[in-house]
N, CA and C atoms of all chains as a GROMACS GRO file, in nm:
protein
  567
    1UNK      N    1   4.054 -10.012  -0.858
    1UNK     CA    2   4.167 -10.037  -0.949
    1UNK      C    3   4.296  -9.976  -0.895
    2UNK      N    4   4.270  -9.858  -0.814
    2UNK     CA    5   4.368  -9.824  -0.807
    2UNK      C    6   4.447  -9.925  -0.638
    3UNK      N    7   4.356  -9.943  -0.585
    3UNK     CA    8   4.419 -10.055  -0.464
    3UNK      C    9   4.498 -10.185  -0.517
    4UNK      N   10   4.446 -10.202  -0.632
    4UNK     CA   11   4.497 -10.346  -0.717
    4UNK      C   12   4.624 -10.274  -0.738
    5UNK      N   13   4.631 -10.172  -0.818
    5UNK     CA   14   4.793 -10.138  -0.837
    5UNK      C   15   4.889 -10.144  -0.742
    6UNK      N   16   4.833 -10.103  -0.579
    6UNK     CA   17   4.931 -10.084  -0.482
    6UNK      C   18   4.931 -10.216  -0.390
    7UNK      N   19   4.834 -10.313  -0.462
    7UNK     CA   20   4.902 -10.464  -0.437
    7UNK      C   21   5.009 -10.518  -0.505
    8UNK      N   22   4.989 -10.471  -0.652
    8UNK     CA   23   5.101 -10.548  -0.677
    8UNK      C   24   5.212 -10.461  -0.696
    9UNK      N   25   5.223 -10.323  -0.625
    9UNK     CA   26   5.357 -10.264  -0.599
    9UNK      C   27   5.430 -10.329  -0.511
   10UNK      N   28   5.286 -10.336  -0.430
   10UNK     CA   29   5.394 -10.439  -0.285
   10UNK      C   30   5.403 -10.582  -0.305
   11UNK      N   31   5.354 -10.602  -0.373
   11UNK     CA   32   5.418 -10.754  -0.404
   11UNK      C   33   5.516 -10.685  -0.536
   12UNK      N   34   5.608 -10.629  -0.588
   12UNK     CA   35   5.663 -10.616  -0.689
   12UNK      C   36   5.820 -10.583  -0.528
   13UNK      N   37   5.777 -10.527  -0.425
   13UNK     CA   38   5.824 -10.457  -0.349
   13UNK      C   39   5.935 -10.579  -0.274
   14UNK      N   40   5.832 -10.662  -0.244
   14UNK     CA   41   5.876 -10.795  -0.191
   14UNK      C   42   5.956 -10.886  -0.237
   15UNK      N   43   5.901 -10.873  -0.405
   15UNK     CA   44   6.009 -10.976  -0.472
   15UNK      C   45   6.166 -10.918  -0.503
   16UNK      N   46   6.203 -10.778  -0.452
   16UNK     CA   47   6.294 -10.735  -0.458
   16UNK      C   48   6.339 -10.712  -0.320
   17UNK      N   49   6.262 -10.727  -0.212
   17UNK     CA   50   6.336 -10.739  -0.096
   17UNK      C   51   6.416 -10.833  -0.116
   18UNK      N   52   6.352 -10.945  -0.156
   18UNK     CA   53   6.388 -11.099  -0.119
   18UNK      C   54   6.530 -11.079  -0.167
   19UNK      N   55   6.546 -11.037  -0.314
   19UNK     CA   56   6.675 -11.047  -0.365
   19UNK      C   57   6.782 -10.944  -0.329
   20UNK      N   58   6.739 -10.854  -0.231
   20UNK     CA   59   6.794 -10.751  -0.192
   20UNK      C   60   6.876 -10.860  -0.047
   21UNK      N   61   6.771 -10.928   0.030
   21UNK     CA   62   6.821 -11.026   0.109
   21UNK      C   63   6.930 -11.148   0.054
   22UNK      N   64   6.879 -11.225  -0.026
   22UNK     CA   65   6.954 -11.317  -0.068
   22UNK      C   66   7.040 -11.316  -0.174
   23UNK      N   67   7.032 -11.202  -0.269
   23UNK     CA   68   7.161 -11.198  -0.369
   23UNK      C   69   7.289 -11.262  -0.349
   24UNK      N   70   7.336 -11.348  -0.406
   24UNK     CA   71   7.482 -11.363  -0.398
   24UNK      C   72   7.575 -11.249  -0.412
   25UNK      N   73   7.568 -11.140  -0.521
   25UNK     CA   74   7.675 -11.072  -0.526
   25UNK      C   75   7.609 -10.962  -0.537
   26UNK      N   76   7.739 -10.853  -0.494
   26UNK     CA   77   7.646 -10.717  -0.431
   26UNK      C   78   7.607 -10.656  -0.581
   27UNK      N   79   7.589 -10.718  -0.684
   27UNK     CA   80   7.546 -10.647  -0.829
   27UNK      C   81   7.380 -10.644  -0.810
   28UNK      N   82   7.374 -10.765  -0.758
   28UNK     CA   83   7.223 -10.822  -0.781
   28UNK      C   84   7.149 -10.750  -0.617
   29UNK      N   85   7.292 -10.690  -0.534
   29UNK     CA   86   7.159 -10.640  -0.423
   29UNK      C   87   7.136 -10.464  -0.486
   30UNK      N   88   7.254 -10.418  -0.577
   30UNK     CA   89   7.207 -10.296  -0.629
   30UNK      C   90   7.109 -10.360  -0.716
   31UNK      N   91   7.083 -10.455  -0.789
   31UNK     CA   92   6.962 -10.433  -0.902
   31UNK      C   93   6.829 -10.453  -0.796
   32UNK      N   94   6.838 -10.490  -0.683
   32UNK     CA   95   6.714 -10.476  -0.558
   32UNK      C   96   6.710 -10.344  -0.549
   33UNK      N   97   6.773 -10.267  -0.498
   33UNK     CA   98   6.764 -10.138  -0.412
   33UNK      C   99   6.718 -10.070  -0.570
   34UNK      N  100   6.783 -10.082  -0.645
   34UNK     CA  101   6.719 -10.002  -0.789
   34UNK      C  102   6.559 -10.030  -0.800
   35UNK      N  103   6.531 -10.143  -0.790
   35UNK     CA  104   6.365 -10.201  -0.872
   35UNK      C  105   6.287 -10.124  -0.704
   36UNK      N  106   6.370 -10.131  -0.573
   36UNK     CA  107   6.261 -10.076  -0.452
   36UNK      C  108   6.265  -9.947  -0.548
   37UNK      N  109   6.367  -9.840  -0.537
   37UNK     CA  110   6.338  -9.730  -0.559
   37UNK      C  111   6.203  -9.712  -0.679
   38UNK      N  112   6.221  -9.753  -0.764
   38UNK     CA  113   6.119  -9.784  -0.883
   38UNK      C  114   5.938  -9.791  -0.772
   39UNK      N  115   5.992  -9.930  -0.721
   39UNK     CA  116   5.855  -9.950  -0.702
   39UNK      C  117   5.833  -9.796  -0.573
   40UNK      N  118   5.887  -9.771  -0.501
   40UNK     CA  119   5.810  -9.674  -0.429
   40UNK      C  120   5.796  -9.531  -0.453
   41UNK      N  121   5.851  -9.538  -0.550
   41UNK     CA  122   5.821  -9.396  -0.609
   41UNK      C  123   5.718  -9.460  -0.705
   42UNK      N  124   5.663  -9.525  -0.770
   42UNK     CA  125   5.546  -9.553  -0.848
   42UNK      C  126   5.390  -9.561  -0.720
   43UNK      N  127   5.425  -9.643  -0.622
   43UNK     CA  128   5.333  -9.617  -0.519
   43UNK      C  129   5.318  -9.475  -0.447
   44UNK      N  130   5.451  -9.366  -0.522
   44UNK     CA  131   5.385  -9.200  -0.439
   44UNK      C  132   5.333  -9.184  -0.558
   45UNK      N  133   5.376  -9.233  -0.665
   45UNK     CA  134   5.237  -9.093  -0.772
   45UNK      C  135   5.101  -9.214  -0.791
   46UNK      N  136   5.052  -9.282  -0.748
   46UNK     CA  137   4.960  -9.413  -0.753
   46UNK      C  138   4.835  -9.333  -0.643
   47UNK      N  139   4.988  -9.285  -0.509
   47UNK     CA  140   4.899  -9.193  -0.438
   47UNK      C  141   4.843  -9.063  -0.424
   48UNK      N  142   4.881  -9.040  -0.543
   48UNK     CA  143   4.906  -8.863  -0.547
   48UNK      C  144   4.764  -8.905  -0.624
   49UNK      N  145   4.761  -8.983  -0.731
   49UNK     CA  146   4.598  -9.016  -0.826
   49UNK      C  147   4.479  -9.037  -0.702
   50UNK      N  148   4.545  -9.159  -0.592
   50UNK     CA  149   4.427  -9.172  -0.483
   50UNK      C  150   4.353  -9.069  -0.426
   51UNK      N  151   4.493  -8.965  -0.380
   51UNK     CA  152   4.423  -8.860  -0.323
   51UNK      C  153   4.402  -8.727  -0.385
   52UNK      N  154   4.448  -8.723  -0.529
   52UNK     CA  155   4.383  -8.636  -0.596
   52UNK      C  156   4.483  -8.484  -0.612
   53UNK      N  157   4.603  -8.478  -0.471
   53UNK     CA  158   4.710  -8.378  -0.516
   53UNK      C  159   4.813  -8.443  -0.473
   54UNK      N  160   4.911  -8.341  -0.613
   54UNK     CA  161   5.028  -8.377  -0.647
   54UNK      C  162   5.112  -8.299  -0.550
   55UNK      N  163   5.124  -8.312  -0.353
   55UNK     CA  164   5.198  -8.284  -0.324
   55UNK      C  165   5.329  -8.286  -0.286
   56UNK      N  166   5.329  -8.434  -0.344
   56UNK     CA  167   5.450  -8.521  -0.300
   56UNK      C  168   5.547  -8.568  -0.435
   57UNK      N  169   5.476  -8.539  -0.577
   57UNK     CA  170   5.534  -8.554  -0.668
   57UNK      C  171   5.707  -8.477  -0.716
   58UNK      N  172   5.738  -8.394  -0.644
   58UNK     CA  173   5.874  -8.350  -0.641
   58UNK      C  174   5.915  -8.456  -0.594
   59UNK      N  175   5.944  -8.544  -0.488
   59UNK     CA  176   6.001  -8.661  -0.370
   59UNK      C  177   6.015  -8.708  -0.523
   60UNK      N  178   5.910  -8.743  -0.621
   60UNK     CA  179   5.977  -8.858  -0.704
   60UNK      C  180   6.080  -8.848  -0.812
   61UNK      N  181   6.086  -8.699  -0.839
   61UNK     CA  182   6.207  -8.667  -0.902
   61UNK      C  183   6.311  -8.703  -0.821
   62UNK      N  184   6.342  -8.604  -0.758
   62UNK     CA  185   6.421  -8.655  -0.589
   62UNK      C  186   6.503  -8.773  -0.638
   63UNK      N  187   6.398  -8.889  -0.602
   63UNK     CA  188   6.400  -9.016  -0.563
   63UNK      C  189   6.507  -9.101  -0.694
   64UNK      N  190   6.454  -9.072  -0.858
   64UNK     CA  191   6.518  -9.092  -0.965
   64UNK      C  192   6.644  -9.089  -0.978
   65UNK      N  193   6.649  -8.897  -0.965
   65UNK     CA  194   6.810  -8.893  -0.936
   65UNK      C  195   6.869  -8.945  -0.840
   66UNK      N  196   6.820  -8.975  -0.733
   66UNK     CA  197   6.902  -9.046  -0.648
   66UNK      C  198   6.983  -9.136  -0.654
   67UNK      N  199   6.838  -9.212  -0.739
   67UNK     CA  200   6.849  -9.408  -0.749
   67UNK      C  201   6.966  -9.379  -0.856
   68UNK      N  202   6.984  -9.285  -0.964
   68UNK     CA  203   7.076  -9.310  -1.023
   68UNK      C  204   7.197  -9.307  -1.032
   69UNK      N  205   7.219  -9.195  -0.953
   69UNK     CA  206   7.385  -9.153  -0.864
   69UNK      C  207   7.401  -9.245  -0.797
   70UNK      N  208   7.369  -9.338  -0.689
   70UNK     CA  209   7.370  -9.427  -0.623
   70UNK      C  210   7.392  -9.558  -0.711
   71UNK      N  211   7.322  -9.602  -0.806
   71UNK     CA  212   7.347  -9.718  -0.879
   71UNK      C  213   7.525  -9.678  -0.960
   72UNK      N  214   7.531  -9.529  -1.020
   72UNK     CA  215   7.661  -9.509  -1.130
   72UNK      C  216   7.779  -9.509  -0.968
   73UNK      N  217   7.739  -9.474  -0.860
   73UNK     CA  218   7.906  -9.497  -0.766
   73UNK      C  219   7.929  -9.604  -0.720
   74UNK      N  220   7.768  -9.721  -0.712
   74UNK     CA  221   7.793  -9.856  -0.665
   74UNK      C  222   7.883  -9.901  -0.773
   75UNK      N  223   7.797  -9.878  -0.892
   75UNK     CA  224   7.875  -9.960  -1.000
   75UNK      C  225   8.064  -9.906  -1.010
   76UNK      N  226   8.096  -9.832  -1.029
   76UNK     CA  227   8.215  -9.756  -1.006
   76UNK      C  228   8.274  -9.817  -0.843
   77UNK      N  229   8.250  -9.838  -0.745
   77UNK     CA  230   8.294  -9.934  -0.631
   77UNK      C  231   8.330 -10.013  -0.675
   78UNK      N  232   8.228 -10.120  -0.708
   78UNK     CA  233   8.258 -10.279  -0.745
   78UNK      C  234   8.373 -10.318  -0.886
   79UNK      N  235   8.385 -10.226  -0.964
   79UNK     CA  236   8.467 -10.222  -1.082
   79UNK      C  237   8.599 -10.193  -0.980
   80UNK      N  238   8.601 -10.104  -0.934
   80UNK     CA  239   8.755 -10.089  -0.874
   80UNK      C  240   8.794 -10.177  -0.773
   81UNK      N  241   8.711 -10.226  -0.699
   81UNK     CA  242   8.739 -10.302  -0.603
   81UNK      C  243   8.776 -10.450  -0.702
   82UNK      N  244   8.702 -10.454  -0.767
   82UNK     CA  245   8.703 -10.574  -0.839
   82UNK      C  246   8.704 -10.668  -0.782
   83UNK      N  247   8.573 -10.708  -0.693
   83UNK     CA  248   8.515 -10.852  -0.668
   83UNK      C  249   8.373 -10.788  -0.651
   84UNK      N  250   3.946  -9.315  -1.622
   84UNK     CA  251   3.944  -9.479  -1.615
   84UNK      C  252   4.030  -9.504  -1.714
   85UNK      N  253   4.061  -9.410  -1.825
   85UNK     CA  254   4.189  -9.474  -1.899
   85UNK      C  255   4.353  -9.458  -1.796
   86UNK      N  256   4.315  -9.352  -1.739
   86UNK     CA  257   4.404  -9.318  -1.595
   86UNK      C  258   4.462  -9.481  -1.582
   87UNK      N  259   4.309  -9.498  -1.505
   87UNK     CA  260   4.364  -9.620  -1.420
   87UNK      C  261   4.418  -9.751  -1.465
   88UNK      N  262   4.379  -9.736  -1.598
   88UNK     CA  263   4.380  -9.898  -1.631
   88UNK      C  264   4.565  -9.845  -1.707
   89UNK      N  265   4.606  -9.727  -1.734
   89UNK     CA  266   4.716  -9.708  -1.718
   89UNK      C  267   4.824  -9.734  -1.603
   90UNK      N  268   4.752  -9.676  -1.507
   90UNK     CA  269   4.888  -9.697  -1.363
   90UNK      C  270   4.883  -9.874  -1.348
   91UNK      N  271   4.735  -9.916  -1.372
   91UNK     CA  272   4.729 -10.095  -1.349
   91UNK      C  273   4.876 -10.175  -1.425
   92UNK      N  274   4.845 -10.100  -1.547
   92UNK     CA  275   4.930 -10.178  -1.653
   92UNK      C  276   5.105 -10.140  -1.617
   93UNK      N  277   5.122 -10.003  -1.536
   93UNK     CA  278   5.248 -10.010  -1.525
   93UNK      C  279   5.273 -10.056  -1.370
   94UNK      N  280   5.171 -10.102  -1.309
   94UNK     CA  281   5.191 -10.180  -1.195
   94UNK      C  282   5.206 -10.322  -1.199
   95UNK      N  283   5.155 -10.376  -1.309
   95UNK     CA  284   5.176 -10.488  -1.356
   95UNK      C  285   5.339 -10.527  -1.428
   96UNK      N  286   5.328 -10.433  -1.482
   96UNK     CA  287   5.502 -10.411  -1.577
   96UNK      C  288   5.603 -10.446  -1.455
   97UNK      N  289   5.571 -10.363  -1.324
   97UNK     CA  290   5.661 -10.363  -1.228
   97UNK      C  291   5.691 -10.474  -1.146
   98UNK      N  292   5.552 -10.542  -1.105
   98UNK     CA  293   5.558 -10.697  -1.041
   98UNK      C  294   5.614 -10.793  -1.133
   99UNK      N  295   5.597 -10.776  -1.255
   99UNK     CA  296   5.656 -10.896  -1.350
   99UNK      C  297   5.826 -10.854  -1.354
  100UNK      N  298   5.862 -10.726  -1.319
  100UNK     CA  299   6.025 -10.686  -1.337
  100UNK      C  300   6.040 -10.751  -1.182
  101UNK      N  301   5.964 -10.794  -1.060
  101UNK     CA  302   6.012 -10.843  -0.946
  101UNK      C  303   6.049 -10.996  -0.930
  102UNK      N  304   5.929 -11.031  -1.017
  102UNK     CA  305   5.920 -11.170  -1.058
  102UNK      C  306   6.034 -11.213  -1.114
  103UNK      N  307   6.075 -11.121  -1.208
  103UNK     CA  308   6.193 -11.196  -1.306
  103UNK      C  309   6.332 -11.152  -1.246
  104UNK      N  310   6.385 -11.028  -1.125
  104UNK     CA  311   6.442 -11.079  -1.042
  104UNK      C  312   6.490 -11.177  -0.968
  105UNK      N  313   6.367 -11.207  -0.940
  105UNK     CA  314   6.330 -11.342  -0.815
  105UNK      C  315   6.411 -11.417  -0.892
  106UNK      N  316   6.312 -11.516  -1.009
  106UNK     CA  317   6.329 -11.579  -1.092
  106UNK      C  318   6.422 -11.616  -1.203
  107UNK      N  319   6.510 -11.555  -1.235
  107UNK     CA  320   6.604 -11.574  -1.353
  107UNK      C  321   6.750 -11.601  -1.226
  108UNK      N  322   6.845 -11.661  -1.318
  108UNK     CA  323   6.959 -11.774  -1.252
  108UNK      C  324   7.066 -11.674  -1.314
  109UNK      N  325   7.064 -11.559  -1.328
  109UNK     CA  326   7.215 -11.460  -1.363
  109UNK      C  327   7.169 -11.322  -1.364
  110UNK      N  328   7.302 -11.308  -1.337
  110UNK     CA  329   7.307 -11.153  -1.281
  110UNK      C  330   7.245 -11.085  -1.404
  111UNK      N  331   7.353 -11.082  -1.540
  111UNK     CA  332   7.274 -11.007  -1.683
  111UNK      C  333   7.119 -11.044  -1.699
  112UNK      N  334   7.088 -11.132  -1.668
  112UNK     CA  335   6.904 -11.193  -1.644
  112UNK      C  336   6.867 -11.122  -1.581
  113UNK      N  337   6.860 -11.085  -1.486
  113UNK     CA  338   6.807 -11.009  -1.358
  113UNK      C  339   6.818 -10.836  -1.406
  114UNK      N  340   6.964 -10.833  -1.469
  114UNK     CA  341   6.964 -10.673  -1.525
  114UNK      C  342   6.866 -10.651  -1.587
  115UNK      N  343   6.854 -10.738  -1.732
  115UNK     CA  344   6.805 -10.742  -1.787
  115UNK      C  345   6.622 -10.744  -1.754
  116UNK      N  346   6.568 -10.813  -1.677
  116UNK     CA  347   6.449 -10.801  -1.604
  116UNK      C  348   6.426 -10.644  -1.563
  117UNK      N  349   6.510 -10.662  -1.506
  117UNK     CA  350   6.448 -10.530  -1.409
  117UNK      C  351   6.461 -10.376  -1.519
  118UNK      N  352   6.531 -10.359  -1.586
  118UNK     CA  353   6.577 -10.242  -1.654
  118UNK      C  354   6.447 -10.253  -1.767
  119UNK      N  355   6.431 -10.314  -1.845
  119UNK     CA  356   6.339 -10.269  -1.946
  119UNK      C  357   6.182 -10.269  -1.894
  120UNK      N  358   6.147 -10.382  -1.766
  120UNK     CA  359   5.996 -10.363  -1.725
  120UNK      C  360   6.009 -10.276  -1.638
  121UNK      N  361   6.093 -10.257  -1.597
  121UNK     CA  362   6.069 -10.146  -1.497
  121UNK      C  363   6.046  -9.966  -1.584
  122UNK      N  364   6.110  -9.972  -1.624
  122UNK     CA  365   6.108  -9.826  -1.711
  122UNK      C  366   5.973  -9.778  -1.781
  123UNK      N  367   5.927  -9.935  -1.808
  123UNK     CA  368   5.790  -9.892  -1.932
  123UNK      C  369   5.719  -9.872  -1.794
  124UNK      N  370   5.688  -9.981  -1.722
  124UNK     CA  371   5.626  -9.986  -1.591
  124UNK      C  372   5.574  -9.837  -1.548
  125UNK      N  373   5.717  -9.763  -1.514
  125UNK     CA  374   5.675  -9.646  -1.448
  125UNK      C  375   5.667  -9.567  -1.551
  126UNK      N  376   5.685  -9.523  -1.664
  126UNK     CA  377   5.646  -9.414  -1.747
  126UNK      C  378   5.439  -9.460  -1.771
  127UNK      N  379   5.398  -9.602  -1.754
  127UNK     CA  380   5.316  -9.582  -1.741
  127UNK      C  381   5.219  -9.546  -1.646
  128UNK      N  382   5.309  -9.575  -1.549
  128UNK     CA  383   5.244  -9.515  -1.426
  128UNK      C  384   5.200  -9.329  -1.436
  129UNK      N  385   5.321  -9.307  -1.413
  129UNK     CA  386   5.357  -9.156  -1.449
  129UNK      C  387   5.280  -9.082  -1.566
  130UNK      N  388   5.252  -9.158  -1.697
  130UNK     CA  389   5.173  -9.130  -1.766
  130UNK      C  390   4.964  -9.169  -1.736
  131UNK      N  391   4.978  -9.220  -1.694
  131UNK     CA  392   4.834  -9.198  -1.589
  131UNK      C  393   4.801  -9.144  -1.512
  132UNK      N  394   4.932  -9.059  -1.438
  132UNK     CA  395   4.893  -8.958  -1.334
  132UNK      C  396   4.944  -8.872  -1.404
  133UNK      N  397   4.941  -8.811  -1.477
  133UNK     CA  398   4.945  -8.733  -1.558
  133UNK      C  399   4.808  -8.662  -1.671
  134UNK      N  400   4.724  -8.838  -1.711
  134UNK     CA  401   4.564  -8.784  -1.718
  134UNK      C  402   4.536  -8.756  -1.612
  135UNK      N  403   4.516  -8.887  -1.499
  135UNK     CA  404   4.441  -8.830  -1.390
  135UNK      C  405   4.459  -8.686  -1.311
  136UNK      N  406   4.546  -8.631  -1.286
  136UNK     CA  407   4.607  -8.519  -1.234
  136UNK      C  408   4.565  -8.388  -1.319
  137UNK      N  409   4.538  -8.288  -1.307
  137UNK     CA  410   4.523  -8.182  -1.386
  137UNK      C  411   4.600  -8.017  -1.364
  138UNK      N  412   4.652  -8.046  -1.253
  138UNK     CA  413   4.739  -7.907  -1.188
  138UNK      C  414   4.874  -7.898  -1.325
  139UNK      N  415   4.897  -7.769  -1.346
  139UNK     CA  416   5.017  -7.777  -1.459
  139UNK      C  417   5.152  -7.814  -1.342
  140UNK      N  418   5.106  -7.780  -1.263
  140UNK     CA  419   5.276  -7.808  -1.124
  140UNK      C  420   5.305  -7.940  -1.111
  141UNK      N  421   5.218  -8.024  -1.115
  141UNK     CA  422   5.215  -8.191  -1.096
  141UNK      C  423   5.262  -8.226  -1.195
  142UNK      N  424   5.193  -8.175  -1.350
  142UNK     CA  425   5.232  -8.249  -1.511
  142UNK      C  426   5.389  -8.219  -1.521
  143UNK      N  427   5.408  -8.069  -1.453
  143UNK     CA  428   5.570  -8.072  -1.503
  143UNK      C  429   5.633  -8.177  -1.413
  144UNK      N  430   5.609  -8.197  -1.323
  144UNK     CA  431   5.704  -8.301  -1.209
  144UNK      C  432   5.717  -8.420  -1.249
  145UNK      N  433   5.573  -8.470  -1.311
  145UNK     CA  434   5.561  -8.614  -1.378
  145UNK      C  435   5.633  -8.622  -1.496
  146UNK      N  436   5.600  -8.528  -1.602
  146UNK     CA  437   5.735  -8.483  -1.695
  146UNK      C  438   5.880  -8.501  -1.708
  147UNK      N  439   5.907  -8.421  -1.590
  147UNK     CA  440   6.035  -8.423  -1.569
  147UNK      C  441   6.121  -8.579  -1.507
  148UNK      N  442   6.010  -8.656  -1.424
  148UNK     CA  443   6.064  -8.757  -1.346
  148UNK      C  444   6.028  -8.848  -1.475
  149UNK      N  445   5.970  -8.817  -1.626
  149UNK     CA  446   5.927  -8.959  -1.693
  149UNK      C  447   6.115  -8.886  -1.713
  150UNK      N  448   6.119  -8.822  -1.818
  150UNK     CA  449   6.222  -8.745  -1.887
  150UNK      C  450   6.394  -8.838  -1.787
  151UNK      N  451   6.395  -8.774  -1.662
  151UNK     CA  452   6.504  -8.851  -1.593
  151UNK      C  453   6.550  -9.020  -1.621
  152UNK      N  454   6.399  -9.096  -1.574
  152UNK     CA  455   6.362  -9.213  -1.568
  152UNK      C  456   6.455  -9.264  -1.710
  153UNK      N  457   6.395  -9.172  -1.810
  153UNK     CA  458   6.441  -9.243  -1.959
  153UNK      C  459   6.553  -9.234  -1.975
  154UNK      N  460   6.619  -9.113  -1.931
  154UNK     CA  461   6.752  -9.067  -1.961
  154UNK      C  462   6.864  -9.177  -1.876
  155UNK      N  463   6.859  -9.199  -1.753
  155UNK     CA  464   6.933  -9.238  -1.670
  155UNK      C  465   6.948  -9.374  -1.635
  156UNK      N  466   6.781  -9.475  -1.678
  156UNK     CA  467   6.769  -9.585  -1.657
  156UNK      C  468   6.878  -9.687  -1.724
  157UNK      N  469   6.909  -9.639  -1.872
  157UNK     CA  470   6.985  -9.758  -1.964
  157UNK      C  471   7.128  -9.704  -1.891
  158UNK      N  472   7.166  -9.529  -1.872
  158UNK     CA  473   7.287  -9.564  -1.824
  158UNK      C  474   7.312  -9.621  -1.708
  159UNK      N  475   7.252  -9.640  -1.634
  159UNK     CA  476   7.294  -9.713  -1.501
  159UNK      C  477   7.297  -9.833  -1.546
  160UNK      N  478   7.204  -9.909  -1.624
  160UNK     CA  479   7.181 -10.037  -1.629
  160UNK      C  480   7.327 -10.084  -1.715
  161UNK      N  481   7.403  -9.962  -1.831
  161UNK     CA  482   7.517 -10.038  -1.859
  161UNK      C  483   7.642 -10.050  -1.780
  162UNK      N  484   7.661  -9.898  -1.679
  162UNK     CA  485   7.727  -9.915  -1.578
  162UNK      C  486   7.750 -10.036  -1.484
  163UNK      N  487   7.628 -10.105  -1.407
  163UNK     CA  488   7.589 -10.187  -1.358
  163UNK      C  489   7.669 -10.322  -1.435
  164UNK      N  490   7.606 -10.356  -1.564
  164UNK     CA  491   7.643 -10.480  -1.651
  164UNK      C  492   7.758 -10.475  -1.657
  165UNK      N  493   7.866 -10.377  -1.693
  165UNK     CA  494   7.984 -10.364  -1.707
  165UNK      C  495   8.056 -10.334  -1.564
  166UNK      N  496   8.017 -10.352  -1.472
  166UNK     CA  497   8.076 -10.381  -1.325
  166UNK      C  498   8.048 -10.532  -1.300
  167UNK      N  499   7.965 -10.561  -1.341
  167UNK     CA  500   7.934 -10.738  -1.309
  167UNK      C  501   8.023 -10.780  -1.441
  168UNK      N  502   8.025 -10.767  -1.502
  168UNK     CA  503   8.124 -10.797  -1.598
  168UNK      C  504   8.262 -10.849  -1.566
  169UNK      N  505   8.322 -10.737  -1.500
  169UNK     CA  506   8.428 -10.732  -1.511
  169UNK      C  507   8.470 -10.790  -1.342
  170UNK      N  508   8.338 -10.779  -1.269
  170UNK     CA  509   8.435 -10.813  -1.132
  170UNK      C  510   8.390 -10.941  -1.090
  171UNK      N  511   8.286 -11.006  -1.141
  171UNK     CA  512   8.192 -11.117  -1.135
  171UNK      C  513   8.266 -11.204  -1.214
  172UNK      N  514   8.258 -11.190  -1.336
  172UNK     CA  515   8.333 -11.272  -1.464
  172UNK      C  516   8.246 -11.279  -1.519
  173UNK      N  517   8.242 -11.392  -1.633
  173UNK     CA  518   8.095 -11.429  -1.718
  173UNK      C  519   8.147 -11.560  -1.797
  174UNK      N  520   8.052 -11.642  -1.771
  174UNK     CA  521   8.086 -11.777  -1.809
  174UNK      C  522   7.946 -11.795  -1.921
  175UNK      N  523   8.088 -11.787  -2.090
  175UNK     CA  524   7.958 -11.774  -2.165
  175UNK      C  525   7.868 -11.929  -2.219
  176UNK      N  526   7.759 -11.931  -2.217
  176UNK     CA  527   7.689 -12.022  -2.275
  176UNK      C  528   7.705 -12.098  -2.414
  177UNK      N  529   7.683 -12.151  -2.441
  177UNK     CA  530   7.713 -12.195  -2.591
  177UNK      C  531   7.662 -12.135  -2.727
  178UNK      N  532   7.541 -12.076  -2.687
  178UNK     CA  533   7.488 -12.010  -2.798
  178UNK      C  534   7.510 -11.869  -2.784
  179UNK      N  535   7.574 -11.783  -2.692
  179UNK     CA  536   7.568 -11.709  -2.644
  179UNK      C  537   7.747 -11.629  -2.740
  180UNK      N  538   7.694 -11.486  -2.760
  180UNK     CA  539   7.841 -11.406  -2.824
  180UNK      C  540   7.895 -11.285  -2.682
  181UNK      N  541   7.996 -11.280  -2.684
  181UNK     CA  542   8.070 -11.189  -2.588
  181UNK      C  543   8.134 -11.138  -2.643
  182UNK      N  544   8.076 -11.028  -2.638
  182UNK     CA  545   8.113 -10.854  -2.768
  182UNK      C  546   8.234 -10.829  -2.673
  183UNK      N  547   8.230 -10.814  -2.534
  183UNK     CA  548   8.286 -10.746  -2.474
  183UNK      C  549   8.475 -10.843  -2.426
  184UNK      N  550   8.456 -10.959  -2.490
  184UNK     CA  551   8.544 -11.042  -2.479
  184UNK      C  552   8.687 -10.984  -2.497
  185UNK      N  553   8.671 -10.893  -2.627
  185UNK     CA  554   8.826 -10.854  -2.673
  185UNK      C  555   8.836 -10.735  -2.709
  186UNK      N  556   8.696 -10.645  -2.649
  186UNK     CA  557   8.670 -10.489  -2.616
  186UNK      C  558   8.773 -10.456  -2.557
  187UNK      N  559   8.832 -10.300  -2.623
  187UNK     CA  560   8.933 -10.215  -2.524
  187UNK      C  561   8.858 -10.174  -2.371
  188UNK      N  562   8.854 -10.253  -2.247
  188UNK     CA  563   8.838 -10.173  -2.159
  188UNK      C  564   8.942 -10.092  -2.070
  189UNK      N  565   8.846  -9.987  -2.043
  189UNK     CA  566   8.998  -9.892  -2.005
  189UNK      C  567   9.072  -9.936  -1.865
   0.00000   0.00000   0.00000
């Protein structure tokens, strides 16, 4: 069960490459880079269950705040730039 | 095994928030996709490694990263909407209301 989950991380992974690739406007390649961050921090604690320690579970805090500072200055770019 | 059939279900939450990326024809669609399955997605994840896991050092980390997740997800997601908003445009539908039409923005 738990291999089934980290199939369809990576297929969850993929369908946000794609739009990370083909987005028309750079809104929709931040809502990609947002859903990767999501999915690969769900595949480190998926692995932290596989292998039983939580040594990597700090990275996913980490990773949260990241994705979110990163999404609030993209968004703050594209508003000022305004296109 | 309730573990697992937890992380399943928020692995599932997550491929269906990729899907509807993929799949939906507007930007607010796509916000919209990704922001609410994604969030349950991983708090269920996080909340399964949280049974499965038993160290108190791990529960606070999972804790803390559900806690962030919740806090930060809707604000980015309105940040986000309100940058496509305003630099994208929005061409409204017919059945569709635009609150933000004659909103003071600053």
């Amino acid at each position: 069960m738990i291999g089934a989950s980290l199939v369809l991380l990576a297929a969850a992974a993929m369908c946000f490459l794609y739009r990370l690739v083909r987005g028309p406007t750079l809104v929709d390649r931040m809502i990609a880079v947002d859903g990767l961050l999501v999915a690969g921090a769900s595949a480190i604690v998926v692995d932290a269950i596989r292998t039983g320690s939580g040594a990597f579970l700090p990275v996913v805090v980490v990773v949260t705040l990241v994705g979110f500072v990163s999404t609030a200055v993209v968004a703050r770019f594209i508003e000022g730039r305004g296109a | 095994m309730v573990a697992e059939l937890l992380v399943l279900a928020g692995a599932l939450l997550t491929c269906l928030a990729g899907i509807g990326v993929v799949r939906f024809d507007d930007v607010f669609a796509r916000l919209h996709a990704l922001s609410k399955a994604t969030t349950l997605g991983f708090l269920l994840v996080l909340l399964g490694a949280a049974i499965a896991l038993s160290d108190p050092n791990d529960i606070t980390s999972l804790v803390l990263a559900a806690a962030l997740q919740l806090l930060t997800s809707p604000v980015g997601t309105g940040l986000l909407g309100r940058a496509a908003y305003r630099a994208e445009g929005y061409r409204p539908r017919v059945d569709t209301v635009d609150q933000l039409a004659d909103a003071d923005l600053d």
